[in-house]
C-alpha positions in Angstrom: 84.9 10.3 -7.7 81.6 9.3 -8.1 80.2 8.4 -11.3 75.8 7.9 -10.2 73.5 10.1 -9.7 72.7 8.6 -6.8 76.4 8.1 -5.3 76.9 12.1 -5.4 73.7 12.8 -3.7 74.5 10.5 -0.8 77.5 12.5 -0.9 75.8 15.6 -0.6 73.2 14.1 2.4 76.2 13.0 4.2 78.1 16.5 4.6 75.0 17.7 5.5 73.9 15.3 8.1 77.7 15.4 9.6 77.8 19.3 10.2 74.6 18.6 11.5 75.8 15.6 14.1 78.8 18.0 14.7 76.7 21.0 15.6 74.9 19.0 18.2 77.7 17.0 19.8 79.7 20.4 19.9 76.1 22.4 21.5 76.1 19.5 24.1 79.8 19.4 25.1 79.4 23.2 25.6 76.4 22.6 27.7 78.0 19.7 29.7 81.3 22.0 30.7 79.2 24.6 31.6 76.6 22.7 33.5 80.4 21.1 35.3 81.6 25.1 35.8 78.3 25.8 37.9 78.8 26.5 41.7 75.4 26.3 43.3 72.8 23.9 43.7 69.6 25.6 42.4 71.2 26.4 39.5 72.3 22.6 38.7 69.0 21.7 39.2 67.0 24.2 36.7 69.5 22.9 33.7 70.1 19.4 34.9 66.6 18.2 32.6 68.0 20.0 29.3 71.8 18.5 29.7 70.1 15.6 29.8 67.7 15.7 26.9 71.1 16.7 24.3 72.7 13.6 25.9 70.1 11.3 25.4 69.6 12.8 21.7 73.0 12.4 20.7 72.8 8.8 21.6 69.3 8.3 19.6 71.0 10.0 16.7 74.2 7.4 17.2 76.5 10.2 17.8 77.5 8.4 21.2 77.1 5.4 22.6 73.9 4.9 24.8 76.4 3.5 28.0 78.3 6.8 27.5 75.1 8.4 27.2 74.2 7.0 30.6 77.8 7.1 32.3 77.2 11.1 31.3 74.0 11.8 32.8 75.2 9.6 35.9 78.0 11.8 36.4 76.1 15.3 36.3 73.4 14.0 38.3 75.8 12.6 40.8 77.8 16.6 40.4 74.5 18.3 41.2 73.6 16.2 43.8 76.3 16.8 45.6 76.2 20.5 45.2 72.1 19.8 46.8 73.3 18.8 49.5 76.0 21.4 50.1 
């Protein structure tokens, strides 16, 4: 247990800042597998922007790695451009 002042209030910032990090990576996931489920083109295309704004932010954060950050926004953008050109 920790014994500083300053020891238990990194505690406290930590749980805090990882139900934050989990909130976001969870939001995004949520996004990404819905943006996946989508059928049509037009509607790829309006929600493409903010899929990848949470990507990139997780990555900024450190949640994820910026190459998996960038292998995910390849893959949706390769998705809905396919669904385009349907």
């Amino acid at each position: 247990m920790a014994h500083h002042k300053s020891a238990k209030k990194r505690i406290r910032q930590t749980a805090k800042r990882r139900l934050a990090n989990r909130y976001y990576a969870k939001t995004t996931r949520n996004f990404i597998r819905d943006l996946r489920a989508m059928k049509t083109g037009p509607e790829v295309e309006t929600v493409l922007p903010k899929a990848f704004q949470l990507v990139d932010k997780l990555a900024k954060r450190g949640y994820i790695h910026k190459n998996k950050a960038s292998n995910l926004k390849s893959k949706l953008a390769a998705r809905a451009n396919s669904l385009k050109a349907k």
